[in-house]
N, C-alpha and C positions, 0 to 999 in steps of 0.2 A: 260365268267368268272362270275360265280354268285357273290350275293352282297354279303356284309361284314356285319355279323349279328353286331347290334347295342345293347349295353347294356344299360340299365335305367345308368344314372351316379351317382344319388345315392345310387344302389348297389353297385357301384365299390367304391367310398368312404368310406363307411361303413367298407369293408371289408379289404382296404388296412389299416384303419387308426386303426383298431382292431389286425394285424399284428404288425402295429411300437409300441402300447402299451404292446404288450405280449413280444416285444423284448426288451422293454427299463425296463421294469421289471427283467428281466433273468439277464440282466448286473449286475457286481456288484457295489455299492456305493464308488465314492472314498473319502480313507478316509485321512486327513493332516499327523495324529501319531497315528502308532497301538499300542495296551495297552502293557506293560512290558512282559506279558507271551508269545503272541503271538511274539514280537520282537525275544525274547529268542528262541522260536522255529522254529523261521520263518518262520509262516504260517500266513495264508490271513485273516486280523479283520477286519468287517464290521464295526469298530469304534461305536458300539451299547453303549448308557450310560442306564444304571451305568456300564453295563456288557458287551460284545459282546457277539454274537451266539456264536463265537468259543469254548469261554473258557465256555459258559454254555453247548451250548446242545454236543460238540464234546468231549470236556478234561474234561468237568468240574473242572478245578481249578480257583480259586480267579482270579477277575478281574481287576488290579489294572492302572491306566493313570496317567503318569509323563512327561508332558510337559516339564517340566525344564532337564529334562536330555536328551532331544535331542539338541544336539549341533548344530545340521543342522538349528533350528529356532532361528532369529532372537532376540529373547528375551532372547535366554537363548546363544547368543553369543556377545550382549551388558553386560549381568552379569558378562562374562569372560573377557572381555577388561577388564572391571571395576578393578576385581578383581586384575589382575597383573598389574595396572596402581598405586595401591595402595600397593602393592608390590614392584613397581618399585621404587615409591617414600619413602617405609620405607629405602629401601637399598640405595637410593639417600640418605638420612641422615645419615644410620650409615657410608658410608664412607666419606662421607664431614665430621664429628664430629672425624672418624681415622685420616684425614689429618689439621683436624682445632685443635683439644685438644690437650693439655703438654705428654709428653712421659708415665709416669705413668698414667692418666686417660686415654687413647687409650690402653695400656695395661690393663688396670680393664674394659674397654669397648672390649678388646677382649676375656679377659676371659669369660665374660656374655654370649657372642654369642655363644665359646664353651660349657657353659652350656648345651646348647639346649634350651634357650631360644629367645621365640618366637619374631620373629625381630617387629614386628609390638606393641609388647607392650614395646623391646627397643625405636624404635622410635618415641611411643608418650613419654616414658620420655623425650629423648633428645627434643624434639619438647617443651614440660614444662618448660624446663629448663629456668630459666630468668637470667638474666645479673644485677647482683645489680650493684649500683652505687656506682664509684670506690671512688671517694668524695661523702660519704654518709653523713658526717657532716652535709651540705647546705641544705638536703633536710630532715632531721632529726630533733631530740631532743637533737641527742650527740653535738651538737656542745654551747647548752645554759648549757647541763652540764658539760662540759669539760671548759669549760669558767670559770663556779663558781668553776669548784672541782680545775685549778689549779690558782686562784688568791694568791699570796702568805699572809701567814697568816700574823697577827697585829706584834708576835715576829722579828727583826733582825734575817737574817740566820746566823748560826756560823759552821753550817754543812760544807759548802763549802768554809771555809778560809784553808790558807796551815795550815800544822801544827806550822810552825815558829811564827804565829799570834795567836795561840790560846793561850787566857788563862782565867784566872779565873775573874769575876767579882768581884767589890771591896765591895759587900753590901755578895756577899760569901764569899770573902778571911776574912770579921769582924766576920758571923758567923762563919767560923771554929778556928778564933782565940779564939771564945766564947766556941765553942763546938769543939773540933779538931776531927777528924777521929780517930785518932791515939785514942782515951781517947773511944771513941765509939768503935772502934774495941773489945777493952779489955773489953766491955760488953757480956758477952757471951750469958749470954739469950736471949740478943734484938739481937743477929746475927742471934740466932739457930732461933726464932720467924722467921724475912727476911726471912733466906733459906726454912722456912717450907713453908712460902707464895707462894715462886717463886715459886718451885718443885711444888705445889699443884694446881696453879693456870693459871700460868704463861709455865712452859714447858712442859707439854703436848702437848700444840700443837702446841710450836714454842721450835723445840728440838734443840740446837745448839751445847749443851754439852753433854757429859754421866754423868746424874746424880752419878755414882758412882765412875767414878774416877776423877770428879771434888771435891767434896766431900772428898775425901780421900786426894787428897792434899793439899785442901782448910785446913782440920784438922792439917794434918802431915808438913805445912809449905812448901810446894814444888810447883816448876813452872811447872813440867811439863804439864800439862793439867787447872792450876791454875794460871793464874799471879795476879798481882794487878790491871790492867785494868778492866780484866775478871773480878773478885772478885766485885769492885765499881760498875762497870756496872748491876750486878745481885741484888746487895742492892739498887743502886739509882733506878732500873726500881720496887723493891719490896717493897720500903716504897711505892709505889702509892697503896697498896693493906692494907697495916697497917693501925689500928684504933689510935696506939699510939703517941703523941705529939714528941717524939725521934724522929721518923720517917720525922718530918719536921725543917725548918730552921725555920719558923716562925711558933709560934704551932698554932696559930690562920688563918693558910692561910694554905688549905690543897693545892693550886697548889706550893707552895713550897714542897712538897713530895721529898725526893731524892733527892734533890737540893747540900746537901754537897757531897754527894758519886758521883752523878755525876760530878760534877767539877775536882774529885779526877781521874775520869775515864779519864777525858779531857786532864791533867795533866800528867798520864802516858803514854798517845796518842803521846801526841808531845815529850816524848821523846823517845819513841819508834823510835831504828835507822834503823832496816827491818824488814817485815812482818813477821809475826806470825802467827801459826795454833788459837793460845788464842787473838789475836788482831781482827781476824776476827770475832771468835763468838762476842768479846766485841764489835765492832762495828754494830753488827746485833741485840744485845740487845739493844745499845744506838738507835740505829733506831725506833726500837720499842716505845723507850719512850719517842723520841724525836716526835713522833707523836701521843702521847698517851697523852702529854701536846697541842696539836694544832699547834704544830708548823712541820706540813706534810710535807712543802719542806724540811726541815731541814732533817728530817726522810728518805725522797725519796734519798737525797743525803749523807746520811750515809748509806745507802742500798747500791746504788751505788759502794761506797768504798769498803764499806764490800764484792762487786761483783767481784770490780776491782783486790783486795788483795786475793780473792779466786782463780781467772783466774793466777793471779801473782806467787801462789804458786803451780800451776798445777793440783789443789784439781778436778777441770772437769775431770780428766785424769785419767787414771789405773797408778798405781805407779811401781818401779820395786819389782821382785818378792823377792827380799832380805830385804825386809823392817818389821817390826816386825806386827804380826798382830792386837796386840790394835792399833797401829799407822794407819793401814792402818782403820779399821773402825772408827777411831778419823777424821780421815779426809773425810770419806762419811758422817756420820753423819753430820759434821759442812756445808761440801759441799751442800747439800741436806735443810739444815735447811735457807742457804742462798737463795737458789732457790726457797724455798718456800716464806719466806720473800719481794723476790723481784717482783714474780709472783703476788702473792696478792697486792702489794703495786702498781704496774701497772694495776693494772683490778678494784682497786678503784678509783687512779687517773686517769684511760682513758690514761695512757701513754704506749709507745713502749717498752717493755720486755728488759731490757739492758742484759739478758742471754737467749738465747733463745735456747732452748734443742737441738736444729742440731749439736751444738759444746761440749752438752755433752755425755765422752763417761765413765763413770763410773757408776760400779752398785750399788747400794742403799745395805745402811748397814743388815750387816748377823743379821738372829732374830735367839735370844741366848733366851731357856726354864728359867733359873731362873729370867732373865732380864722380861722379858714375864709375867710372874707370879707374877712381884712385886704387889703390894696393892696400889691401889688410894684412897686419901684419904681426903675430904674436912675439910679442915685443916681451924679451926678459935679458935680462943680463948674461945668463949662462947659453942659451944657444945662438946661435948668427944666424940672423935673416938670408937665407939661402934663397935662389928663386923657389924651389917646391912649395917652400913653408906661405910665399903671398899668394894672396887671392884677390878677386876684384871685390870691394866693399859695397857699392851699388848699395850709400846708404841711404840717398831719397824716397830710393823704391823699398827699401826695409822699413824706413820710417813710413810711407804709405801704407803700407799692406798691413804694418801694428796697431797703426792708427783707425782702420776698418776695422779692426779686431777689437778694439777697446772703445768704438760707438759701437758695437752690440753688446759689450759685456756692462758698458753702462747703461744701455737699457733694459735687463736682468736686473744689475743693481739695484733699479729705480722702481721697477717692478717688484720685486720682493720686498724692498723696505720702506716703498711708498708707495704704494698700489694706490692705482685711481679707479682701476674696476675690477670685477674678480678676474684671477687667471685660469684658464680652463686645459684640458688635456689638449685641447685645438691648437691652442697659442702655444704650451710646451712645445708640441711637434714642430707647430712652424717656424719657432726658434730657433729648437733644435736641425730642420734643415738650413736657418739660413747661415750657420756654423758650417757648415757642409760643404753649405755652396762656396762661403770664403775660402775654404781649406782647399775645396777644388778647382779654384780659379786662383792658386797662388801660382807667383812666375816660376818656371822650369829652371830657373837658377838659384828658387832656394826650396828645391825638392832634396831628399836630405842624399839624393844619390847622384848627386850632381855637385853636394859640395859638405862640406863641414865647418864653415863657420859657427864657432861657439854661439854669437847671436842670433844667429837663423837656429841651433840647435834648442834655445830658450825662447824662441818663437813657437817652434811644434811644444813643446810641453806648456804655453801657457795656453794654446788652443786646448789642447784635452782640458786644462784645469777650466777653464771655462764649460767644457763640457760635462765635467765632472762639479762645477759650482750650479750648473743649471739642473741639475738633477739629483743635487744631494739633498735638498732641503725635500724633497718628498719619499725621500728613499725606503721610507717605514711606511707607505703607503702601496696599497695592490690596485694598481691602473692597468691589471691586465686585461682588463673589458676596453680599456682605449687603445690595446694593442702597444702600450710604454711598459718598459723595464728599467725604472730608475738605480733596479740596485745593479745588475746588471752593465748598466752606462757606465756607473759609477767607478767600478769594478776594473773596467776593461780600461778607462782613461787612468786611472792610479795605476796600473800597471805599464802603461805606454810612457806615465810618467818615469816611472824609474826605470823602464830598457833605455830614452831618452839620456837620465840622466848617467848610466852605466856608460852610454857613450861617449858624451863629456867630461866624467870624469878620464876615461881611457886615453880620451885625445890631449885633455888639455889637464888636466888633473884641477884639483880644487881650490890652489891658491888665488887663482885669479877669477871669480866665476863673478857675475851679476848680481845684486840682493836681490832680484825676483826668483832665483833657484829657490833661496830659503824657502819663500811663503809657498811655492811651483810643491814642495817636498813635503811641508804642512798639511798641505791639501789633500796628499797625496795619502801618506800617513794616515790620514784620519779613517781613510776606507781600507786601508790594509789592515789597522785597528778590528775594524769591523766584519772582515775577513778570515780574524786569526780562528782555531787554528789551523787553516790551509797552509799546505806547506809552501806554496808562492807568497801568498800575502806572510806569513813568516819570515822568508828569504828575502823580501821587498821591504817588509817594515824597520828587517834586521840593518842591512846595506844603509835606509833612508838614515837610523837616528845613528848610525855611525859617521856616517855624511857629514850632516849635522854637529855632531860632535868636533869633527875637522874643522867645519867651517868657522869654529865659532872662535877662533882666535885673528883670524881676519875680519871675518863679520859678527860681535857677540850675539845678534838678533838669533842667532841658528840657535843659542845656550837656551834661549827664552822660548822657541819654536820646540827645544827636547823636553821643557819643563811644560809647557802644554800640550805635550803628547804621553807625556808620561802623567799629570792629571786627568786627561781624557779618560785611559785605560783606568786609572780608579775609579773615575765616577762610571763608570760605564762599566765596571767588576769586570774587566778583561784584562788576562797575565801575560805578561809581554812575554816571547821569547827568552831562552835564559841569556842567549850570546847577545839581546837588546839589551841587557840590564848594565848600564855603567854608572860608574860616578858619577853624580852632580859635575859640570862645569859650572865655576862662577866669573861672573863681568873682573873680580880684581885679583884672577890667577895670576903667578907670576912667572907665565912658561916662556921659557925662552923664543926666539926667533923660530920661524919654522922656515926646513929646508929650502933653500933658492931652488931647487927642483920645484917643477911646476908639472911633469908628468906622472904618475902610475897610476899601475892597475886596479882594478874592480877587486874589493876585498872580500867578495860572499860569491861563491859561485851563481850563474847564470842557470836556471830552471828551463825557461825559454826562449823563445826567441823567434822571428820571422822569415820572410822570404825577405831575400839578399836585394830583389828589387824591387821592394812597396817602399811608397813614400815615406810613411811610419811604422809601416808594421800594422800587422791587428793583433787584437788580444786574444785574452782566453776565453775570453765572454761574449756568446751572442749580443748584438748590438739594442735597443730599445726597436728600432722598425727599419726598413729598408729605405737608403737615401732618395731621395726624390728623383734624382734624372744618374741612373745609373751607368750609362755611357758618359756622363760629363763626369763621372768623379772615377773612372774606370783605374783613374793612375794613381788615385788618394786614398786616403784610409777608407776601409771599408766597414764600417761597424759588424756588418753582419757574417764576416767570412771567421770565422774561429780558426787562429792559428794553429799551426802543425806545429807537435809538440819539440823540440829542437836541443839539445847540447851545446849548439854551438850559438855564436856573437852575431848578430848582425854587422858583416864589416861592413860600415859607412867608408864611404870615400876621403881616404887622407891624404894631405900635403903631404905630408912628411916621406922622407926618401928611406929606406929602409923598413922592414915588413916584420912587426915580434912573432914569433912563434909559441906555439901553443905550450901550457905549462898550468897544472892545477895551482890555483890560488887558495889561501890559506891564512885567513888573519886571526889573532889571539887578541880579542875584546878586550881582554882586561889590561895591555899594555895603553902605554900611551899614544896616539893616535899621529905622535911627533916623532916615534922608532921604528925604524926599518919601513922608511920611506922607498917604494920600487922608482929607477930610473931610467929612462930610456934616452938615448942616445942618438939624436939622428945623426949627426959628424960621423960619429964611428962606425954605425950602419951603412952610412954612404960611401965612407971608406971602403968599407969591406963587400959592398955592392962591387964597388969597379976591378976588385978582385976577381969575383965571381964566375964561371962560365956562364956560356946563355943557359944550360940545362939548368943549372943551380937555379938562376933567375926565375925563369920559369917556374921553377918549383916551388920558388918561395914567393911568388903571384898567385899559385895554386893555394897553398897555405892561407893566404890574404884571403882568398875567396871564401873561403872554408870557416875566416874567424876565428884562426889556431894565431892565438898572441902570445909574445913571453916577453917578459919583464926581467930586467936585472937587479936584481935585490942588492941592497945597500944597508 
């Protein structure tokens, strides 16, 4: 057998190893994830970046790589746990919150879902939601003012004796021996003067009667909507408004005001042997004045009565339908005026609502065109009712839209001092917009640039005090994980308070104002308090207990409102302003009469101020959250818009004929707050109007616009 031809072995490597590379080339690349197009088609991608062969040289279409949509890698199937793991836990909450929440909030949490909305931004609200503290007191402000607001005042109560005990004091039963009722009745002009007062000043907006058929039988001698209770009651609460020495028991002591006609009221009290549709109103006036003299428990507890004898007489209730129709709106009206009464009188003192709207089922009185139409008319002896100065009163629809306002502020009441289940940052909110919504569905006639009405002027500042009562009790609390700013709210409403009240006084000055101003100022104070020392809250606090101080010879309640504002700052180790610091006023000063002027100006210059056409103005303070449906409230306060810093007044819209001009103000504290009263003139302004060219006129419209006021000093 021949041999076995032998090769070099470097040719044979050579050539095997030139074989495994032309075959490891032919193979194709493999690739982790083919591009979108080829997926689509399923055909073979060489994984080529930016492009593969396929889609360039074969299809030529777009090349496009998405890692994340193949679910088979690891990354993009840790995103999908992820994803339903955070899914899972939104729907772990919303039904833990159907089996944990009160029956209606699981029903308003199951409508939401029905919406179609999205579970995951339901469950970071519920997830928001905080747990206020059910004794918020302790951990709060409310409880160093609830302290002061109910210390009972200097006077003995006589509110809460029976009526078998009541009667007349023996330094009254001399005056009326001196002065009798009987001998004052028979003055008819100092009666018709009283009635012009009350009607003018006094019920607008605390309506308990119909001015027109109390009137009618007040003239024509008749009970039925007239007794002598009701009658005394309307005169003793209307001398606090009269300039004239009649008006008092001692002419030298303006807190004797009313002092005989009240006793007279007292008098026909206790012998009153069952309730009456006219015992209630007279007990809701004497309330009034019983705390319009300082003496608030008194007050609180003839509210009370006035509540007790309303529930007594079934006035909460629908009546039967045989009953006559004055009768039946005599008794919503009275019903209603009580309610409001007792609402307010608990949301100043911090106490539990003794009517709370669940038990009422009556509807609010019918709005009658002529009644609607009557003319308001700021009624004083010194100026004449010129057309400029009336306005359309439209008070059923005032008294509506109050009375909405004070069934929410009694369910706040009811809710902080008698809490049936906890309150959460959810319910604040929702509260808080349903405040909003009322504000932005008030009628276009008592938007404040549309009118000036003193009453409707004490309608916007008792809204913010509501606003400012529903977020002051947590205001030392950080709910900014619920997206609330209670100090903030707080903040912005005490200051809407006092541009409010800077306006009121402007127009109408301070003799004649409402007792809800007093408590509206209290409120208000307390957060400027807590404010100092900002030089707004400064300027605000300053103006408030000057106010105050004024008021308190017409209303003493104001003397009692500086003495616990001035306790607040010590227990709370905060130094009032130097130009805050005055005298003590006391209830048995003996200052004389104060000025028949019923106008001047603002005595502490104005820091800020708004645009000339917002309903209220906004503040200086971002709002707690953004209103709910911001197209419906587009024309109303807007919590969240922060006003432009300003110089000038917001001119509100006035009656009055003649335009003040601009002029720096300037008051010295330490005088008496009864010297160098500013007075303005509209006679004489109107005068000198028809003088005027049109240029001049114009000019002094320009002026108006601007806010540029002047006063003539006296």
């Amino acid at each position: 057998m021949p041999p076995r031809l032998l090769r070099p072995k470097d040719d044979t490597s050579t050539t095997e190893n030139t074989d495994n590379l032309d075959t490891r080339a032919n193979k194709r690349r493999a690739v982790s994830s083919a591009c979108i197009p080829c997926r689509k088609r399923k055909s073979k991608c060489d994984g080529g970046v930016p492009a593969c062969s396929t889609c360039v040289a074969v299809y030529r279409t777009e090349c496009v790589y998405d890692a994340d949509s193949d679910h088979r890698r690891k990354g993009a199937l840790k995103r999908d746990i992820q994803s339903l793991q955070q899914r899972n836990d939104a729907l772990d909450v919303i039904v833990a919150s159907l089996r944990a929440l009160p029956e209606h909030e699981a029903i308003s949490l199951l409508h939401s879902l029905r919406t179609d909305t999205n579970p995951d931004v339901i469950a970071a609200s519920l997830r928001n939601n905080v747990d206020l503290p059910q004794n918020y007191a302790a951990q709060t402000l409310e409880a160093d003012f609830a302290q002061q607001a109910s210390q009972p005042s200097d006077e003995s109560s006589a509110a809460s004796e029976p009526l078998s005990t009541l009667s007349v004091t023996p330094h009254i039963k001399t005056n009326l021996r001196n002065a009798p009722c009987a001998r004052t009745l028979h003055d008819t002009e100092f009666i018709d003067h009283l009635l012009q007062l009350y009607f003018s000043w006094i019920h607008p907006f605390h309506q308990f009667v119909s001015q027109e058929h109390f009137l009618h039988d007040f003239h024509n001698g008749r009970d039925d909507y007239c007794s002598a209770a009701l009658a005394n009651a309307v005169l003793a609460f209307a001398c606090h408004y009269s300039d004239r020495q009649a008006a008092r028991t001692n002419h030298y002591n303006p807190a004797t005001a009313g002092d005989m006609f009240f006793a007279e009221a007292k008098q026909h009290l206790e012998q009153a042997e069952k309730p009456s549709l006219t015992l209630v109103q007279a007990l809701g006036i004497m309330s009034l004045r019983e705390t319009s003299m300082g003496r608030d428990s008194n007050g609180y507890q003839y509210a009370g009565r006035c509540v007790r004898m309303a529930i007594e007489l079934s006035l909460h209730l629908p009546i039967p339908g045989n009953s006559q129709p004055i009768d039946e709106e005599q008794r919503k009206t009275t019903f209603w005026g009580a309610f409001i009464l007792e609402t307010l009188s608990s949301v100043a003192l911090g106490r539990i609502s003794q009517l709370p709207r669940s038990i009422v089922d009556v509807e609010k009185p019918q709005i009658i065109d002529h009644v609607e139409a009557q003319p308001w008319k700021a009624y004083e002896e010194t100026i004449s009712n010129n057309a400029a100065v009336i306005q359309p009163s439209q008070p059923t629809t005032f008294s509506h839209v109050l009375s909405q306002l004070c069934e929410m502020a009694s369910d706040v009441a009811n809710t902080f001092y008698a809490p049936k289940e906890s309150f959460t940052s959810r319910k604040l909110a929702a509260t808080y917009t349903q405040f909003q919504e009322w504000y932005g569905g008030l009628p276009s006639a008592f938007w404040l640039d549309n009118t000036a009405l003193p009453h409707v002027i004490v309608l916007h500042m008792c809204y913010h005090v509501c606003i400012l009562h529903l977020f002051r009790p947590y205001i030392k609390l950080d709910l900014r994980g619920a997206n609330l700013y209670p100090r903030d709210a707080c903040t912005n409403a005490a200051n809407e308070i006092s541009r409010l009240m800077n306006a009121l006084r402007a127009l109408y000055g301070l003799r004649r104002v409402s007792v809800a101003v007093i408590s509206n100022l209290l409120s208000a104070s307390t957060i400027h308090l807590l404010n100092l020392p900002q030089e707004t809250a400064a300027t605000n606090l300053t103006q408030a207990m000057h106010d105050l101080q004024t008021l308190s010879v017409n209303h003493p309640y104001a003397a009692r409102c500086l003495d616990i504002t001035r306790s607040l700052a010590v227990k709370w180790g905060i130094s009032l302003p130097e130009e805050a610091i005055m005298n003590n006023f006391r209830f048995n000063s003996t200052l004389s009469s104060p000025s028949a002027s019923i106008f001047y100006a603002s005595s502490a210059p104005r820091q800020q101020s708004s645009s000339s056409r917002e309903r209220s103005g906004g503040g200086s303070n971002e709002s707690p959250f953004a209103p709910p449906d911001q197209q419906a409230m587009n024309d109303s306060f807007d919590a969240m818009t922060q006003a432009a810093t300003s110089s000038t007044q917001m001119p509100f819209w006035s009656p009055y004929t003649g335009t003040p001009q601009g002029r720096d103000q300037h008051y010295d504290f330490q005088q008496s707050p009864y010297h160098g009263w500013q007075t303005y003139h509209p006679q004489q302004h109107q005068e000198e109007s028809r003088r005027q060219s049109t240029g001049e006129r114009q000019d002094e419209q320009q002026n108006a616009q601007q806010g540029m006021w002047q006063w003539d000093h006296h």
